[in-house]
N, C-alpha and C positions, 0 to 999 in steps of 0.2 A: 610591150606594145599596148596602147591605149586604143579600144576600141564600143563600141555600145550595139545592141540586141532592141531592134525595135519590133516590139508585138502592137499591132494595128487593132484598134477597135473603135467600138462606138462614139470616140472622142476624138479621134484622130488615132494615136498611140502611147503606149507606157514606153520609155524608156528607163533601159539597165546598161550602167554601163560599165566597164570593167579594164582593168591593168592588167596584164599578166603578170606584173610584181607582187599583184596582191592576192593570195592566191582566194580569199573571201569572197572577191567581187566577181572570179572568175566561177565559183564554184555555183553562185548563184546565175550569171548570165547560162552557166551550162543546164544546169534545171530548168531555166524558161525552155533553155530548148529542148529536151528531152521530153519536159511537159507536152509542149506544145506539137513536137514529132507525134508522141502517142494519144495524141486528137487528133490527129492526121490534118495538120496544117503545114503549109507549104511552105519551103525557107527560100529568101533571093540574098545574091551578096547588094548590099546598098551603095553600089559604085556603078555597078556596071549591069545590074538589075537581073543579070543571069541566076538561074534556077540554081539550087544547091542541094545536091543528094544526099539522103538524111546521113548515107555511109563519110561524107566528105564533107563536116561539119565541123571545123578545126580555127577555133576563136582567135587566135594568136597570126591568122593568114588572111583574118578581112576587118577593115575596119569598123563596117557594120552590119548587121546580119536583120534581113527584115523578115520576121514570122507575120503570114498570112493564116489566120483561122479559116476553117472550110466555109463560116457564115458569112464571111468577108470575100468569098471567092478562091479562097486556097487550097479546095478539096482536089485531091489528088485523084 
């Protein structure tokens, strides 16, 4: 499954995106998010814009994942 991790900031957003065939690109979108958990930024699934709990964070089940930094409004 092809899917991308979008981190929102000053510019709009970085986008990372990732295959789960590969496992390089998945390794990295999971670092953003790990990153961006222990900043305490808030994650939404990018479809349906519901909240996603840092425990139920599973790349391979959304096609895109959007990290809110706390500066941006995503503090928990």
């Amino acid at each position: 499954m092809k899917g991308a991790v979008k981190l929102l900031n000053h510019r709009g957003h970085t986008l990372c995106e990732y295959d789960t065939a590969d496992q390089d690109t998945v390794n990295e979108a999971e670092r953003i998010v790990r990153e961006a958990l222990a900043n305490s930024a808030m994650l939404f699934d990018g479809t349906t814009r519901e909240q996603i709990k840092a425990d139920r964070v599973k790349l391979g089940e959304r096609e895109e994942v959007l990290v809110v930094p706390p500066m941006a409004g995503g503090a928990a």
